[in-house]
N, C-alpha and C positions, 0 to 999 in steps of 0.2 A: 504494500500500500504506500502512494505516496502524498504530498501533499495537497493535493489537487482530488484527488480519489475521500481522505482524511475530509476536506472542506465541503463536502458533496456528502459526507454520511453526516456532518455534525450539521448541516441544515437539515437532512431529513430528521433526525432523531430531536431538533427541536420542535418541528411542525408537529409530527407523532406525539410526542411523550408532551408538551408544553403548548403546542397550539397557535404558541408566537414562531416568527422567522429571526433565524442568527444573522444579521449584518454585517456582522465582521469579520479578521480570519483567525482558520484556525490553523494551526501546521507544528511538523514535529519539532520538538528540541530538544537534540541529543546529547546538551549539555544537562538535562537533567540530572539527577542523583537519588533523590532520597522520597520523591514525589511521581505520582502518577501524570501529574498535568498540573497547573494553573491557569487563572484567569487574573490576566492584566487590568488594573481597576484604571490606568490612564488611559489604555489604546483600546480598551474594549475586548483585547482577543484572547482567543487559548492557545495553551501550549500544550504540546502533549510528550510524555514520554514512549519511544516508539519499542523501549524494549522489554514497559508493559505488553503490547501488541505482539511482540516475536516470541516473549517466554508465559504468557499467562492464556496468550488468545483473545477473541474477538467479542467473548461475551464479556472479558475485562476490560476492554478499551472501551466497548457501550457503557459500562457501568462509571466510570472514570467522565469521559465525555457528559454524559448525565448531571453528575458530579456538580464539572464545571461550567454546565448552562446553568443549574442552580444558582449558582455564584449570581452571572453574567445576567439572568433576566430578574431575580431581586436588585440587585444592584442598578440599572437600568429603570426599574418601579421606585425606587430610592426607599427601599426595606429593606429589612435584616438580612443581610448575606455572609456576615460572619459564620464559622462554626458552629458558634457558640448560641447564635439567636434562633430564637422559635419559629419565626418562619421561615430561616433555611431548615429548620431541622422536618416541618409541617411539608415543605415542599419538595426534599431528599423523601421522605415517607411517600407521598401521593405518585411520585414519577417512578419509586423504586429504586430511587439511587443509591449508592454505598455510600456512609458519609466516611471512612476511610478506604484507602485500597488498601487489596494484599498487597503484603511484602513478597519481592523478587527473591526467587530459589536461590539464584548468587549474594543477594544479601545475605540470607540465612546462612549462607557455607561459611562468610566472613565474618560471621558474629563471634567475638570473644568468649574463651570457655570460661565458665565462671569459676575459680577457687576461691574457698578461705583455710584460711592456717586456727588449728586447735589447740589451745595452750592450757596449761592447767598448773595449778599451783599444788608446790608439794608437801605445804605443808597442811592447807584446810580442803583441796583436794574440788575448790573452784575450778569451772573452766572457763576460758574465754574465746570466742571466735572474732577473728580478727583477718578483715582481706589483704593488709600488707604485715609483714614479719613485726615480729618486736624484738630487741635487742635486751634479749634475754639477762643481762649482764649488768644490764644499766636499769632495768623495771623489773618493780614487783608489784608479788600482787596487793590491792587498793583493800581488801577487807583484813587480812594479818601481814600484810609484808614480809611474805613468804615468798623463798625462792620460785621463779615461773618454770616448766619445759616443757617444753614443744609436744605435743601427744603424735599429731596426724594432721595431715594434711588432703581436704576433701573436693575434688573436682566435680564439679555439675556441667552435666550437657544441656 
């Protein structure tokens, strides 16, 4: 799909789902990252992310597109188009929009593994979990000020 093809589905899908005509353009932008698409509140247009479209598919890129005519036709009425306001939220509802996207399967691969480090004190037999190291030597523990060491160390996926 390209941008011209992209511009041609997001006028139909707002005649369909909203009943108004999109105006503006839409097309892809591959500098994305972390977002499905936007809607430009100065130039009126969408942006989309195209590698939504390549790794999710086509009922993604609808739902996304949806998304951000919500934005674009409140915003345009001069109503709540934020996230956060009741009638984008009335109007993601009525059209079926998602009000977030999935997350991209390559995000999920680069998502950090979660650890925390287990410490326990030897003398009241306290533990403490802690995501970065303690310097065993220099801290004790806060209820008897009893020597600390290190139990285990627990990785979450």
């Amino acid at each position: 799909m390209n941008d011209v093809e992209l511009q041609l589905l997001v006028e139909k899908i707002s005649i369909d789902s909203f009943g108004k005509p999109f105006k503006h353009r839409a097309v892809f932008n591959t500098r994305l990252r972390t977002t499905g698409g936007r809607y430009l509140l100065g130039t009126h247009n969408i942006e989309i992310n195209k590698r939504y479209l390549e790794q999710l598919g086509h009922k993604e890129l609808i739902g996304i597109i949806k998304h951000e005519l919500c934005h674009y036709h409140l915003h345009l009425e001069g109503k709540g188009h934020q996230h956060r306001d009741k009638d984008f939220k009335q109007l993601l509802k009525k059209v079926g929009a998602p009000r977030f996207c999935n997350q991209l399967p390559e995000a999920k691969a680069k998502r950090p593994v979660k650890k925390f480090l287990v410490y326990q004190c030897t003398n009241c037999h306290l533990t403490y979990q802690r995501k970065r190291s303690i310097n065993t030597s220099r801290f004790v523990c806060g209820r008897c000020r009893g020597k600390l060491a290190k139990v285990k160390e627990v990785i979450l996926k």
